[in-house]
N, C-alpha and C positions, 0 to 999 in steps of 0.2 A: 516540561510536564512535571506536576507536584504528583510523588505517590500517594496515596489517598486508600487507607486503610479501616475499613469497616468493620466492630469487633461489636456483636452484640449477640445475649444469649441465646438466642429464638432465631434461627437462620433464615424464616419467612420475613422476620423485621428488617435482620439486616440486605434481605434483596431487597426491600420495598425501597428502602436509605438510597441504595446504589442505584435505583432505577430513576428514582426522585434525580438524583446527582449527574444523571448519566441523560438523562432527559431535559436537565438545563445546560449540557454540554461540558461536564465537570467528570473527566474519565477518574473510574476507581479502579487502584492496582489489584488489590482480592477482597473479600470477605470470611470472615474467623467468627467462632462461636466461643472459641476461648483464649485468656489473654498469651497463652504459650506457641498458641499458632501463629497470634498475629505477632508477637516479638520475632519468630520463627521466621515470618516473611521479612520483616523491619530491621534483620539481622542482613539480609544482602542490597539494601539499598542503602544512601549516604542520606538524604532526609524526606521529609515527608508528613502529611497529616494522619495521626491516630484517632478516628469516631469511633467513643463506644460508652457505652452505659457503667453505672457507676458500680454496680453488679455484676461479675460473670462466674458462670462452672467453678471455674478455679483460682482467682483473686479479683480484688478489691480495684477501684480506679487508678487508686494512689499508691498501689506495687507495681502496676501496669506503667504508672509516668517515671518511677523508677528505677522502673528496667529497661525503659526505650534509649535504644543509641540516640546519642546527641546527634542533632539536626532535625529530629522528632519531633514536633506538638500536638498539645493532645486538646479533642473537641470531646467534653463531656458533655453528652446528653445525661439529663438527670431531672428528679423531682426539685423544687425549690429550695425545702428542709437540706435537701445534702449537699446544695451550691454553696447553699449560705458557710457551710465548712470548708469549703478548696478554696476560698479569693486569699490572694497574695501569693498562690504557689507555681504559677507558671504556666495556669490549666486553662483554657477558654470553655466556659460553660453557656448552654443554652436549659433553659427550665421546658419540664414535659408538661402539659403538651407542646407538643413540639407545631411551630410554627414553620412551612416551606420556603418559604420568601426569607427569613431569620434564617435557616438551617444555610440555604443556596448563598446569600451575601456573608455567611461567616465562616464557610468554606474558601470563600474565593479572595476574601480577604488575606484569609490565613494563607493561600497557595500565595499570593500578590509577597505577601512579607520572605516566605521561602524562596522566592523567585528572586528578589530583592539582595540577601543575603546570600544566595547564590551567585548574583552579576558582581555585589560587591569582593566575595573573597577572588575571583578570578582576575580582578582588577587589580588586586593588591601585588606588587613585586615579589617574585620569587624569593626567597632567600638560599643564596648557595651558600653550601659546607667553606669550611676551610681547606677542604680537598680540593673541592673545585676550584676556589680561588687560586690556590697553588698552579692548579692544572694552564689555566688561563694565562696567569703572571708566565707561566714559562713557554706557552706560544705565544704570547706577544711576546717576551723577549728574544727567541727563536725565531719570530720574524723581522725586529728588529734588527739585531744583527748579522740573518743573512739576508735578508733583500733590503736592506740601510733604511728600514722604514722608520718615521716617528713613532712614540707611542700612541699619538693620535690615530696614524695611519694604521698602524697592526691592529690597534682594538675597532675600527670601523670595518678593515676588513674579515674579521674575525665575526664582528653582528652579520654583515653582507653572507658569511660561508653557512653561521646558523639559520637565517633567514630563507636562506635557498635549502637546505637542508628542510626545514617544516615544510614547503612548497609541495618539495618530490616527495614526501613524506606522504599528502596528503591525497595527490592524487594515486 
């Protein structure tokens, strides 16, 4: 599930967003009136979409994209006149009025990419410390020479002990 953060001045609007969102089947994590709340909520999750108008209470669009923890993108809703200034920055914009059928497909886009970049870092191999490799070299050596095993043999049984370890872990 993509967090999905709704930051818009007028709290009537931003329930209308989420109801729109939530009625094409698109769960939203909260809704914020101002850009301090919703960094506030976007400060305990790892990433997520930020919607919010290019005005609020207390900053600008473009301090709100600079303050989001990385893994964050931001959907500006906005008049055309102030789109035309954010292209090249990293922002996805849709122009007011705002279109449902636009709004719904460029949310689900944006969750599709987060989702994406999500399956890819877990794909990617661990990288252990130099501790750990140490750690490692010296139970495989340890089981190398006291049960005469190859180093083939110690480092397969070594994957087998981790392997069974996540298992019980999980249940």
């Amino acid at each position: 599930m993509t967090n999905i953060i709704v930051v818009l001045p007028k709290l009537d609007n931003a329930k209308s967003i989420k109801n729109i969102l939530v009625r094409s089947g698109i769960q939203v994590t909260g809704i914020c009136t101002t850009g301090a709340q919703a960094l506030s909520q976007a400060d305990s999750m790892h990433d997520g979409i930020m919607i919010c108008s290019y005005k609020l209470p207390d900053m600008m669009y473009d301090h709100l994209h600079e303050c989001l923890p990385t893994g964050f993108e931001m959907l500006l809703m906005a008049p055309q006149a102030v789109i035309g200034e954010c292209y090249g920055n990293d922002i996805v914009c849709l122009s007011m009025p705002l279109q449902v059928n636009d709004l719904i497909n460029t949310v689900g886009m944006m969750a599709d990419n987060i989702e994406r970049r999500r399956r890819k870092k877990r794909m990617q191999p661990k990288v252990r410390s130099a501790e750990e490799e140490a750690v490692l070299a010296e139970a495989k050596a340890l089981l190398m020479e006291r049960n005469h095993m190859t180093e083939q043999e110690a480092h397969r049984y070594l994957q087998k002990c981790r392997s069974e370890e996540r298992r019980v872990g999980k249940e």
